[in-house]
C-alpha positions in Angstrom: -53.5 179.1 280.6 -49.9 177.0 280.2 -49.8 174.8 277.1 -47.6 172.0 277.1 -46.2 170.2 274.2 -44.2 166.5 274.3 -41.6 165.1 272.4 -38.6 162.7 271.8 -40.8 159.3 272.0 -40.3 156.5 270.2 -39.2 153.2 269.7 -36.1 151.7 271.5 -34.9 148.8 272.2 -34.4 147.5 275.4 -30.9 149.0 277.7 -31.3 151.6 275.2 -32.0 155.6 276.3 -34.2 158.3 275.4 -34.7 161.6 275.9 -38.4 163.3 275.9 -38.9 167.2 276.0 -41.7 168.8 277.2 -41.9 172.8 276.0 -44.1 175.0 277.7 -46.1 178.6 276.7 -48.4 180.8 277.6 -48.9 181.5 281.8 -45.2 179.7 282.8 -44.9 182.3 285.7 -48.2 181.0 287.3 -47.1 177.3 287.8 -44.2 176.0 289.9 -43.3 172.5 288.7 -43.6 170.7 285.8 -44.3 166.2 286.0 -43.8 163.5 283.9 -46.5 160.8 284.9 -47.1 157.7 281.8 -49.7 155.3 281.5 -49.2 151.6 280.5 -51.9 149.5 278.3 -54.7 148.7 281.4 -53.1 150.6 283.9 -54.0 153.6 285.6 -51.6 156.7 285.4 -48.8 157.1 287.4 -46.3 160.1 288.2 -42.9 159.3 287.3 -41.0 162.6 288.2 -41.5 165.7 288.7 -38.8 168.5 289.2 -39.9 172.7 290.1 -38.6 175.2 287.0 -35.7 176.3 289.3 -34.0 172.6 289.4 -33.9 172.9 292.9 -36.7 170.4 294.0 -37.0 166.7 292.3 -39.1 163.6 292.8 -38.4 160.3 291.5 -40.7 157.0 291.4 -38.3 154.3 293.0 -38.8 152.2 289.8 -37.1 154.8 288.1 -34.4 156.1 290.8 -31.0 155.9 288.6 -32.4 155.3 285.0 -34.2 158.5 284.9 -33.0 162.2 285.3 -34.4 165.5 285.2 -33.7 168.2 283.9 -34.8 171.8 283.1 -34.4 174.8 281.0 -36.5 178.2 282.4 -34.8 180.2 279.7 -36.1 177.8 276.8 -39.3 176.7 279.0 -38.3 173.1 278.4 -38.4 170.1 280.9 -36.3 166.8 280.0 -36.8 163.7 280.8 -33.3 161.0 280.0 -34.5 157.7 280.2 -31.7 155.5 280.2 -31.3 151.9 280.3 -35.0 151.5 279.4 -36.9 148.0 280.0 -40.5 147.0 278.4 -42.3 147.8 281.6 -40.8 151.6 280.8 -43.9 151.0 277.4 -45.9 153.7 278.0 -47.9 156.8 276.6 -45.9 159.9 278.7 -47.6 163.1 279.7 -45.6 166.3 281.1 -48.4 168.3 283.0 -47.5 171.8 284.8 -48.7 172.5 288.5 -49.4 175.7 290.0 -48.6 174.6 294.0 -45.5 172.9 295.2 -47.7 171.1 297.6 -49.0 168.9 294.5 -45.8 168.3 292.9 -45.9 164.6 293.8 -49.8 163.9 293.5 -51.8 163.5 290.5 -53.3 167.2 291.0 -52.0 168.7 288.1 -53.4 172.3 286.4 -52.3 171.5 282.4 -51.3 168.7 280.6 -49.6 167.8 277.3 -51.5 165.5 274.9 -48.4 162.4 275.1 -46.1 160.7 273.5 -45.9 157.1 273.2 -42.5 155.3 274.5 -42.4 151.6 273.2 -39.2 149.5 274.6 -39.0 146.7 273.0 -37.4 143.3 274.4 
């Protein structure tokens, strides 16, 4: 089993940045990427980005090619997640969620997933 635990949301205005962490424990070895996917009021989720624990293989959604970087920490278990110049269509609850297979890396076929943490950009 892999828990996951997310942090760093918040309110912030819009243009403004924030930076969510996602700590993993337990099984780490047995996964190979970890994703960021949100989910807006009435909408279904969505991945965002996902990036494999050696930094070497990342994904981005096109919406948030240039805003958004990746980033992550095998020696602390941590994934990051900079969200800069945010916009109210960025409003969202964000999950991390750990994989096992590379293969699934950019579908919704996650193994474990965090509980969220709400992002509100406000206008």
């Amino acid at each position: 089993q892999v828990q996951l635990v997310e942090s760093g949301g918040g309110l912030v205005q819009a243009g403004g940045s924030l930076k969510l962490s996602c700590v993993a424990s337990g099984e780490i070895d047995s996964t190979a990427a970890v994703g960021w996917f949100r989910q807006a009021p009435g909408k279904e989720r969505a991945i965002v980005a996902t990036i494999s624990w050696s930094g070497n293989i990342v994904y981005y959604q096109d919406t948030v090619k240039g805003r958004f970087t990746l980033s992550s920490d095998s020696a602390k278990h941590t994934v990051y997640l900079q969200m800069n110049s945010v916009t109210p269509e960025d409003t969202a609850v964000y999950y991390c969620a750990a994989t096992r297979l590379y293969a699934n890396m950019w579908s919704p076929d996650y193994d474990y997933w965090g509980q969220g943490t709400q992002v509100t950009v406000s206008s």
